[in-house]
C-alpha positions as CSV (number, residue, x, y, z in Angstrom):
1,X,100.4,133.6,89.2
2,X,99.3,133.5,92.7
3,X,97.1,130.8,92.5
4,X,99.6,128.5,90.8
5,X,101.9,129.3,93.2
6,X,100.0,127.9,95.8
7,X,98.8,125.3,94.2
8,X,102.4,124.2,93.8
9,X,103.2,124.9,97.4
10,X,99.9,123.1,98.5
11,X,101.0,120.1,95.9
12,X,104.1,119.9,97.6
13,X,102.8,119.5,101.4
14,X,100.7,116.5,100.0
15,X,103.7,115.1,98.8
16,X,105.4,115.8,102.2
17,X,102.5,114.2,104.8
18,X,102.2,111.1,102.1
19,X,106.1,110.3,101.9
20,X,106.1,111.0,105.9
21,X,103.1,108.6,106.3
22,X,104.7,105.9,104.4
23,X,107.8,105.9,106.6
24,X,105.5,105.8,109.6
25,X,103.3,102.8,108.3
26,X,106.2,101.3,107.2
27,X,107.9,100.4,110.4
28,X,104.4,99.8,112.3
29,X,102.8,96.6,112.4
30,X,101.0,94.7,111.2
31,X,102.9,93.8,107.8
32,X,101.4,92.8,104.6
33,X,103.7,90.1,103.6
34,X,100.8,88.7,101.2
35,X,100.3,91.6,99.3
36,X,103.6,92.8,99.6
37,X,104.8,89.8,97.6
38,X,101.9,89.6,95.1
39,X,102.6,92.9,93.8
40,X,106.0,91.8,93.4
41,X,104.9,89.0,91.1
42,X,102.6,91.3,89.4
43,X,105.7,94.3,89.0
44,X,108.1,91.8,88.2
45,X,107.0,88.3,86.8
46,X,104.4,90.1,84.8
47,X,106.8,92.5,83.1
48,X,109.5,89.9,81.9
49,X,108.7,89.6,78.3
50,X,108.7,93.4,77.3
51,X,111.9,93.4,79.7
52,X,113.5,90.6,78.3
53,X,112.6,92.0,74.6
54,X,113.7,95.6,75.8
55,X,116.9,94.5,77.0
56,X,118.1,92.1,74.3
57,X,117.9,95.0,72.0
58,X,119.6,97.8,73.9
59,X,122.4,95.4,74.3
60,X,122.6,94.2,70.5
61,X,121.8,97.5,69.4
62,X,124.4,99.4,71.5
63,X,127.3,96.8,70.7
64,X,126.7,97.2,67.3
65,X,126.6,101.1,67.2
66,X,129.6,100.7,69.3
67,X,132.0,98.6,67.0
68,X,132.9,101.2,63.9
69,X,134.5,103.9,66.8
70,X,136.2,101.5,68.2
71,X,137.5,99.9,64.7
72,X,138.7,103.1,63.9
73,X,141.3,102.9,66.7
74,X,141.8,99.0,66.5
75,X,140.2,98.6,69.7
76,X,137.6,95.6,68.9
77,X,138.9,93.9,71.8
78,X,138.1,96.0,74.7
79,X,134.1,96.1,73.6
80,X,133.2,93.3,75.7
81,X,134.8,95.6,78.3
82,X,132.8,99.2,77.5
83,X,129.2,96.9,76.6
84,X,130.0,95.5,80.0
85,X,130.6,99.1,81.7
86,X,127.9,100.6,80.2
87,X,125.2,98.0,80.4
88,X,125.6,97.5,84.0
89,X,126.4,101.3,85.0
90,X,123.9,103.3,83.4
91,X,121.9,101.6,80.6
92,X,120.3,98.0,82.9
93,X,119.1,100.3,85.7
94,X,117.6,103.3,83.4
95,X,116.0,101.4,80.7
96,X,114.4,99.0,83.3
97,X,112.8,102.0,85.2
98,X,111.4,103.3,82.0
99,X,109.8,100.0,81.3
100,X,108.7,100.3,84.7
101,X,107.2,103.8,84.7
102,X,104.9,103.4,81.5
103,X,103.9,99.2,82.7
104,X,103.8,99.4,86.5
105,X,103.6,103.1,86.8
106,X,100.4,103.1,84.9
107,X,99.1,99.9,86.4
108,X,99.2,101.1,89.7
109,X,97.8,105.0,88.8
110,X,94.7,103.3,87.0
111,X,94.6,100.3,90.0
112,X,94.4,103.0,92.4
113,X,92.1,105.9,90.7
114,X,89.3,103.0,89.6
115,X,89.5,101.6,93.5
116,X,89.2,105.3,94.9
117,X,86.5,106.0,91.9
118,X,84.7,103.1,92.7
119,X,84.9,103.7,97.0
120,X,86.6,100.4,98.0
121,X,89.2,102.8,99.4
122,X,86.6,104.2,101.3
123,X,84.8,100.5,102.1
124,X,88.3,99.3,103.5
125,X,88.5,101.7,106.4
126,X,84.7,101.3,107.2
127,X,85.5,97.4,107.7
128,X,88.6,98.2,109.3
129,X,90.9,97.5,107.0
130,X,94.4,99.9,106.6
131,X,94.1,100.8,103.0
132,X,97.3,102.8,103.2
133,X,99.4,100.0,104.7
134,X,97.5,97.2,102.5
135,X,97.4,99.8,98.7
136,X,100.4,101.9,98.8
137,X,103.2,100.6,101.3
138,X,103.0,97.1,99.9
139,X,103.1,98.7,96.2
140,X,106.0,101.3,96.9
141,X,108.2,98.1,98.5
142,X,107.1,95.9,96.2
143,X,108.7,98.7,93.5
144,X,111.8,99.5,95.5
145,X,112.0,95.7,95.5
146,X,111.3,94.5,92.2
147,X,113.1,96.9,90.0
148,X,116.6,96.1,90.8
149,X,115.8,92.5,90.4
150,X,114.7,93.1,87.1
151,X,117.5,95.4,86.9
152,X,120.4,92.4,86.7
153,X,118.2,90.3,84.9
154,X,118.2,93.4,82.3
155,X,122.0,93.6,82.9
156,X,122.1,89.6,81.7
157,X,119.6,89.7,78.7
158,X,121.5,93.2,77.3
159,X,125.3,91.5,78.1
160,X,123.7,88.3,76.2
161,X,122.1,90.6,73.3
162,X,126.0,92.0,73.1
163,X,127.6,88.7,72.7
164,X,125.3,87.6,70.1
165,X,125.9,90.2,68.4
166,X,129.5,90.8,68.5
167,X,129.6,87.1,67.6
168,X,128.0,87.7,64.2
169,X,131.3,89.3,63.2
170,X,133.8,87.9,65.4
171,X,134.8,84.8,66.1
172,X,135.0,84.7,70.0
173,X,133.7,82.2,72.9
174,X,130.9,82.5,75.2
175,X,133.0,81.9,77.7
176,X,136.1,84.5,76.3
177,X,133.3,87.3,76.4
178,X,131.8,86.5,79.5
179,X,135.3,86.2,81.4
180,X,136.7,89.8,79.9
181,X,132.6,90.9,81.1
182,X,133.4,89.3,84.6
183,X,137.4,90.7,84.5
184,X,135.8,94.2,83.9
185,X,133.0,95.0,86.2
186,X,134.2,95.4,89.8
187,X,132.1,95.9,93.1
188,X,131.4,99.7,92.7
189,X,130.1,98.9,89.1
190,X,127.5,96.7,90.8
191,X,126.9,99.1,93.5
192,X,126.1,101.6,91.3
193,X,123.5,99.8,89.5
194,X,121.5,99.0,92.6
195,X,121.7,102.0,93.7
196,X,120.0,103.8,90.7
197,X,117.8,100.7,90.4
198,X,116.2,101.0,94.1
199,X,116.1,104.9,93.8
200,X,114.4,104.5,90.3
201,X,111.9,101.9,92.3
202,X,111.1,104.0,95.2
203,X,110.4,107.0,92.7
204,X,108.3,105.0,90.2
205,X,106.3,103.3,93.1
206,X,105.9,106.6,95.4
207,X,104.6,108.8,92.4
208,X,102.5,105.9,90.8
209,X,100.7,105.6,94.0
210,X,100.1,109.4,95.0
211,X,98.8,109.9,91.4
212,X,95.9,106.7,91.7
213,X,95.1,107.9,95.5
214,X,94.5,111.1,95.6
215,X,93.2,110.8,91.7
216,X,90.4,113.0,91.2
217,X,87.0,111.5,91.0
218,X,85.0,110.4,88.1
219,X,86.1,108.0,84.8
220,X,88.3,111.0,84.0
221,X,90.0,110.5,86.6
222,X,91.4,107.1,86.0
223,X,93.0,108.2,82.7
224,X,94.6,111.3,84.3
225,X,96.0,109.1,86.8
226,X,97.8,106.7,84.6
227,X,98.8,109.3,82.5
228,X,100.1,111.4,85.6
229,X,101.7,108.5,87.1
230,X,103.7,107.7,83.6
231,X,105.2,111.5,82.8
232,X,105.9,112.1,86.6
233,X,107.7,109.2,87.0
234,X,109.8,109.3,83.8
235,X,110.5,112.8,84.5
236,X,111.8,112.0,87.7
237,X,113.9,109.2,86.9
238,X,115.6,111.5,84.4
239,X,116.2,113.8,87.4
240,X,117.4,111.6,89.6
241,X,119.7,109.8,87.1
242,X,121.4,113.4,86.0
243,X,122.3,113.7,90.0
244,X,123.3,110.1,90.9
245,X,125.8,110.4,87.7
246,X,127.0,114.3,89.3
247,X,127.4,112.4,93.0
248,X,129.1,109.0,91.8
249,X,131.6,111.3,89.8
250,X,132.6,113.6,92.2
251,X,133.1,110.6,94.4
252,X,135.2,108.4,92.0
């Protein structure tokens, strides 16, 4: 019991110095512009079908799960209106960092361990090179970054799965849909959405890297490293979701 106890505490202080050294690189130069907006490409670009795919569905699915309770109460109308509050609220931002955690989060995990495995970690500060400006702060910004762009195009494709599907039973307009979508969602909506999306990005980005870089050595390690990077992350996001939903209650 002792010894997992400190191997928790001792977990936690290299959690500590790595989040503190990130803040410090961060604001020092020089800045990696290049790589910062490569990974971007490779986070974001790279990830569009499985995100388009993932959020068409949500939103088809959800409107259609959606329809009987409200047909109950003869409230068909206001489903643009709840597909519209719950798409950009909670389900655009979540279901976009879970993508995220199993695609990028394992990228970067495996990128990282095979790079530490193989010592070009190691050859990068023998030539000079910052490895922990140029490997992990370009990776967590381009994270923080990326996923709440991906976020509102999520928000679009799952709105756009609604429609379509709402349209296979009613007979309403684009434009009708989109303008009771537009009426509904108001600043704090949006607000909250980024919010969740650039916590969700810093989390995903942060934990992805820690797991590849300090990823045991050995073959073995790379798996662990993806895997680790992939549970941590989800669990987290989880987290953080069940206390973003606690704070944005309690302030309205």
């Amino acid at each position: 019991m002792a010894k997992k106890l400190q191997t928790f505490f001792l977990e936690f202080a290299n959690i500590h110095r790595f989040l503190l050294r990130f803040w410090r690189e961060l604001v020092t130069p020089p800045y990696e512009f290049k790589e910062i907006i490569r990974q971007c490409y490779e986070i974001g670009y790279k990830s569009l079908p499985l995100i388009s795919l993932t959020g068409f569905i949500v939103g088809f699915v959800f409107t259609k799960q959606s329809r009987p309770s409200l047909e109950e109460f003869g409230a068909t109308s206001m489903l643009p209106s709840l597909i519209s509050i719950a798409i950009v609220r909670a389900l655009a931002p979540l279901v976009t960092a879970l993508i995220a955690s199993g695609k990028v989060g394992s990228q970067i995990g495996a990128e990282l361990s095979s790079m530490n495995v193989t010592e070009q970690i190691d050859a990068m500060e023998v030539s000079g090179t910052n490895p922990y400006k140029y490997l992990i702060v370009s990776r967590i910004l381009a994270t923080t970054i990326g996923i709440p762009v991906l976020c509102f195009y999520v928000a679009g494709i799952g709105l756009l799965g609604g429609y379509l599907s709402m349209m296979s039973k009613d007979d309403l307009s684009f434009l009708s849909f989109f303008t009771q979508v537009f009426e509904t969602i108001a600043f704090k909506d949006l607000g909250a959405m980024v919010l969740r999306a650039v916590i969700f990005g810093f989390t995903i980005g942060a934990v992805s890297c820690y797991c590849g870089y300090f990823s045991s050595k050995g073959t073995e390690g790379v798996g662990k490293a993806a895997n680790a990077a992939v549970v941590a992350s989800m669990f987290l996001v989880f987290i953080e979701e069940i206390i973003i939903v606690q704070v944005l209650s309690f302030f309205g």
